[in-house]
PADRENNU-69768 format. One record per residue: y, x negated, z of N, C-alpha, C in turn. Coordinates in steps of 0.05 Angstrom, whole numbers, plus 5000, padded with zeros to 4 digits. Each point is the difference from the previous one (the first is absolute). Layout:
! PADRENNU-69768
YXZYXZYXZ...
//
This chain:
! PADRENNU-69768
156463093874499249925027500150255018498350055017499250215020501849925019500750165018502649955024498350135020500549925029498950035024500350274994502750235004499850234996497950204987499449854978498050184975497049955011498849775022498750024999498850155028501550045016500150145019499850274995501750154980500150244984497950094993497949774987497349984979498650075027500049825020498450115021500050235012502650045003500050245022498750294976500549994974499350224982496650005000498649735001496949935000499450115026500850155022499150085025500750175004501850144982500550334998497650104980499049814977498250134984497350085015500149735017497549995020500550215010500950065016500350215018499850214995500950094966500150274995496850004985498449844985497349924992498550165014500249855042498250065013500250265007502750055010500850304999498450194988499749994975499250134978497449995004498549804999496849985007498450175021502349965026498850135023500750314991502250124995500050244988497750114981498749784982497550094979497050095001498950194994498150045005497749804993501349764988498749834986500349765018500850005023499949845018497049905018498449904990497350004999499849955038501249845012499749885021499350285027501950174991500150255014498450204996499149974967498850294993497449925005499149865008496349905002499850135034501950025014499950045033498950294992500850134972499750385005498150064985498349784981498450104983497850085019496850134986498650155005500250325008497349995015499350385009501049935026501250195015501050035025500150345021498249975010499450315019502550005023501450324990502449974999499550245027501449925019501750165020502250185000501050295003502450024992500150205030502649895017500350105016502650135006499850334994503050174995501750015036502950084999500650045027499250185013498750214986498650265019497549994988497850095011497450014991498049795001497749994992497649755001500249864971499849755008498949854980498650064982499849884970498250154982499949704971497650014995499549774985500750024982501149844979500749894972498249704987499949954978499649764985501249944980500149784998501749904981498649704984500749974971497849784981501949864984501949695012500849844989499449854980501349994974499049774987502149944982500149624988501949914988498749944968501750114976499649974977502349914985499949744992502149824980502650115024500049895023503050035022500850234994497950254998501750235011497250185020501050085027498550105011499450344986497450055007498850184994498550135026498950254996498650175019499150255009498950065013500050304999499350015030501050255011499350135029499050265005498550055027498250234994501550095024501550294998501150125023499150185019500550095011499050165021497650154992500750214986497950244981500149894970498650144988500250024967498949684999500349954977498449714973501849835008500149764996500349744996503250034975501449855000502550034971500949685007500649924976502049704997502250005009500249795002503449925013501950064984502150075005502050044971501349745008501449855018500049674997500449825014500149865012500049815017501649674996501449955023501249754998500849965031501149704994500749795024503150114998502150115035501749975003500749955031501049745003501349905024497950045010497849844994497449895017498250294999500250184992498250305006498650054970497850095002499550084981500250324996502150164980500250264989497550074986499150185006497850164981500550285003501150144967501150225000496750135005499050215015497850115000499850214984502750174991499550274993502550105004500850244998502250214990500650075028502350005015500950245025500750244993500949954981501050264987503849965000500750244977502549985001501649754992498449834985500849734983499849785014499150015028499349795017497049915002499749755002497949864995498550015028497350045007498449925021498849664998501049895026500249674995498349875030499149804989498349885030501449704997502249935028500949814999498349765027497949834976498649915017500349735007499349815022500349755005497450005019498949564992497550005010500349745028500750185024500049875013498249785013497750014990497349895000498249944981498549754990497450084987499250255003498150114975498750285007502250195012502050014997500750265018502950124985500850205002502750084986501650275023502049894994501950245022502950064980500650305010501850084984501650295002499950124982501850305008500450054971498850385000500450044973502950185007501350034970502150085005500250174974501450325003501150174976502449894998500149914970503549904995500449855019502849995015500449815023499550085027498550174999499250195024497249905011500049755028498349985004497350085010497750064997497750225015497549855010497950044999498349915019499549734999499149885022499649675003497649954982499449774994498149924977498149835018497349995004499149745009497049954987499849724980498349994988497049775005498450015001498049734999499349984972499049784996498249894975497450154999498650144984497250144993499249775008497250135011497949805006498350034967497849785002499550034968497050035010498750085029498150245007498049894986499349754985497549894983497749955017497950254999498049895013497950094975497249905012497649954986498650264997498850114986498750265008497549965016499650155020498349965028496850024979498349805012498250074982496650125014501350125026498350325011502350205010499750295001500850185014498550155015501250145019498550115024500550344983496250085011499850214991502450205008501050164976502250295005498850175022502650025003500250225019502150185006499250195005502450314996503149965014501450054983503349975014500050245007498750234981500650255015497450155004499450105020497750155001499150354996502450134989498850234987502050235014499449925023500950185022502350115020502049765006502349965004501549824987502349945000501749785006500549795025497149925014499849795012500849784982501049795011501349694983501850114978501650175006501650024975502750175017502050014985501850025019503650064976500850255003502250054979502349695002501150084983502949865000501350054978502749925000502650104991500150315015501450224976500550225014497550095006500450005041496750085005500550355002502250035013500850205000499250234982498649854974500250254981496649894990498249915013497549894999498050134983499150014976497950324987497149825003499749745016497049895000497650175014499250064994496350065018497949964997498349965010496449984999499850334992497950014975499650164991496750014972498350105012497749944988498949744988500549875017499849634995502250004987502049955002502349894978502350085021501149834976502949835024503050074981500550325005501650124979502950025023501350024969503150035002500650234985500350155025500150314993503250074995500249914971503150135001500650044967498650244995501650084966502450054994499749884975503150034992500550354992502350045003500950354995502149934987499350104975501850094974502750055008502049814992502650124999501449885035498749805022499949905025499049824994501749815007499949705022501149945031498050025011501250045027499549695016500950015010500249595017496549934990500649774999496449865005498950025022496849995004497650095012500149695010498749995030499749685003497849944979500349634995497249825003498949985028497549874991497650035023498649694997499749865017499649765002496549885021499749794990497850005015501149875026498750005035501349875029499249634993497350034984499649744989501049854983500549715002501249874984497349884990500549874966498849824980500849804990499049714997500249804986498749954975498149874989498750124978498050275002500150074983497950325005498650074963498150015009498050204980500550355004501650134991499950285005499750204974498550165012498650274984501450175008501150154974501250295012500150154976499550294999499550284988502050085003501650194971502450175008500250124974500750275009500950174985502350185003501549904980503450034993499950254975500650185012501050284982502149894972499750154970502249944989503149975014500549834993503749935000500549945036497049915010500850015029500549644992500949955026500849735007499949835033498249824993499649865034499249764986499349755022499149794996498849835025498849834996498549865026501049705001501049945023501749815008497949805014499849774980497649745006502549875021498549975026501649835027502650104996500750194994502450215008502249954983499049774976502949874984499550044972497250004989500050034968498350295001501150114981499950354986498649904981497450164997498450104980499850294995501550044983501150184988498050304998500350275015497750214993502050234998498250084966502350294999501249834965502750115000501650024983503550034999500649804992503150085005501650074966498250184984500950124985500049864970498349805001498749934978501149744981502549935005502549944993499649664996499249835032498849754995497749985014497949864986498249955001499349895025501549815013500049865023500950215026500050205000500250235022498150274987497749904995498150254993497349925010498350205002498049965023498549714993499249775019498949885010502049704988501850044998501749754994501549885031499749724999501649965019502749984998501450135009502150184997502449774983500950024984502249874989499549784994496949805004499849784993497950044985498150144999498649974975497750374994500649984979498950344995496849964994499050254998496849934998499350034970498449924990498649934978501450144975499849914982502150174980498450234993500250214998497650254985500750095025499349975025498450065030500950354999499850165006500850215004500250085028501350195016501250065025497450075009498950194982497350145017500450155029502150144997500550155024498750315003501050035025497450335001496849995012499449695003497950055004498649695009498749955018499049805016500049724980500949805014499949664981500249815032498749834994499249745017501749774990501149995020500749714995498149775024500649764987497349805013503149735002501749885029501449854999499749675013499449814980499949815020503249825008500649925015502549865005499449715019500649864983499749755018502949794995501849975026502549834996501150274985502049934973500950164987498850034973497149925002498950174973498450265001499250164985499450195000498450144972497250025014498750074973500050415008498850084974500050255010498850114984498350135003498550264974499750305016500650144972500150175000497250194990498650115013497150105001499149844982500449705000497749765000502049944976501750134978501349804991502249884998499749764997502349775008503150064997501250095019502949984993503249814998498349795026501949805003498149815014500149794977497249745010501649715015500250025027500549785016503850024997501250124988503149944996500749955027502249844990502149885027502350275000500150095023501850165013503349865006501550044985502949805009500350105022500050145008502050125031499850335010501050065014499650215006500650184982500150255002500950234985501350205015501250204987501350225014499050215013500949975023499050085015498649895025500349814998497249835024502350015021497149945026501750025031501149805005500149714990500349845007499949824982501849675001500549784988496749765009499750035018498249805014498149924979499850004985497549894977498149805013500649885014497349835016497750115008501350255016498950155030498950184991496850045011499150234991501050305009499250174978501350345000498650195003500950225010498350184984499650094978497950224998499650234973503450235008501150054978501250185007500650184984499050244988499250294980502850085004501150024986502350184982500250274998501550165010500750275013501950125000502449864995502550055000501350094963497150074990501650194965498550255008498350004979499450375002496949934986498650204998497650074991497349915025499050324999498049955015497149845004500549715010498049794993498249935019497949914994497550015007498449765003500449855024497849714998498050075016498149844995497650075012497949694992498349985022497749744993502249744995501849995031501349665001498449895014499349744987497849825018502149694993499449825024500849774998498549805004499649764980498949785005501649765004498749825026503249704997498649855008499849764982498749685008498249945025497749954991498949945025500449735012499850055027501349725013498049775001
//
């Protein structure tokens, strides 16, 4: 026979298990209820205590209850998450190395549909504020007229175009029709980067034509609405997805393709939403692909909002565009 005591005991032990169960759950990355608030692409804000804001992205996703991902940081390619989980309501995502055996971490929470806020932190050292939206998924139709091209640059000056980053150290000029970045590299010197040069105009979808010639081992690229890099030049041969006409870290150009540097190549870009066809003196290098997110380097998170063109200046080799024309949906 069971006695009032024992069964009181039985209870009170059935609500410690409970308790320590849920405990445990909410601690899990496998806690489904929470981890669906952080899944997807998210255009990432990162705002340090000194200095301007500067964009990040970041690409959620859940496989058999363990989160997965990868984020694209400031400069340089895209890299995976090393790991991610649920603690005391936040979601941890180790991003990368601080150095010195400390982990670089984004401790995020979604105070909203669509939206994420947070603070990354070296080790326990916390650093810039985090603030995220949901990617827009930018699906539109391809326009089916465009309005005849017309010159972004006309030969002569740098009317509609305009430095940025270090302007201070600017090598752009109008120079026998072409729209050069006068800054060779010298053997044995690296001296700060040369600005980029940007168009005063912004773009939404765009048909653009542009000519360029990138010296061996030089390096630049042209920035579609100021966020995705199409890759011009060479960064040393190494991956495919950072060699001339690849969009940068997300997909390389044709397998064989060769750099073909030293000497004049066309590229032909259409962009509509976030796809993007592109040939290279007529042949095909990237047919309609979806663009995940920005890339390194871009001015900005805003993926909705149209951008500018913005030419790459800030490595070395003396480069050469010439014959930019733009076409965009006729109304």
């Amino acid at each position: 026979m069971v006695g009032a005591k024992d069964v009181t005991l039985k209870r009170v032990k059935t609500k410690i298990l409970f308790v320590s169960l849920l405990a445990t759950s909410l601690a899990s990355p496998l806690f489904a209820q929470d981890v669906k608030e952080f899944l997807g692409r998210w255009d990432m804000t990162v705002t340090p205590a000194t200095g301007k804001p500067y964009p990040q992205w970041i690409e959620l996703t859940e496989d058999g209850g363990k989160i997965e991902g990868r984020v694209q940081p400031r400069g340089g390619a895209w890299h995976p998450i090393t790991d991610a989980h649920i603690a005391s309501g936040k979601l941890v995502v180790v991003v990368g190395d601080a150095g010195a055996g400390s982990a670089l971490t984004w401790e995020l929470t979604s105070p909203s549909a669509g939206k994420l806020a947070g603070v990354e932190k070296k080790g326990d050292v916390d650093g810039p504020m985090l603030a995220g939206v949901k990617a827009p998924l930018i699906d539109r139709p391809v326009p089916k007229e465009w309005t005849k091209p017309r010159a972004l640059f006309d030969g002569k000056d740098l009317k509609g175009w305009e430095p940025i980053g270090n302007v201070e150290n600017n090598k752009w000029v109008a120079r026998d029709g072409e729209l050069v970045n006068d800054n060779p590299e010298v053997p044995g010197q690296r001296g700060h980067g040369a600005a980029n040069i940007m168009t005063t105009e912004k773009f939404q979808d765009f048909k653009l034509h542009i000519e360029v010639n990138c010296p061996e081992g030089g390096n630049s690229g042209i920035y579609l609405r100021g966020r995705y890099e199409l890759q011009v030049g060479t960064e040393g041969g190494k991956l495919p997805s950072h060699e001339m006409g690849a969009i940068y870290s997300y997909f390389p150009p044709p397998e064989g393709a060769q750099n073909g540097l030293g000497k004049w190549t066309t590229f032909d870009v259409t962009l509509v939403g976030r796809h993007v066809t592109v040939l290279r003196d007529g042949k095909m290098y990237h047919d309609n692909v979806e663009i995940p997110g920005p890339t390194g380097g871009a001015l900005d998170s805003n993926e909705a909002e149209p951008g500018p063109f913005y030419l790459q200046g800030d490595h070395h080799g003396v480069i050469q565009y010439r014959n930019i024309t733009i076409s965009v949906p006729k109304k």
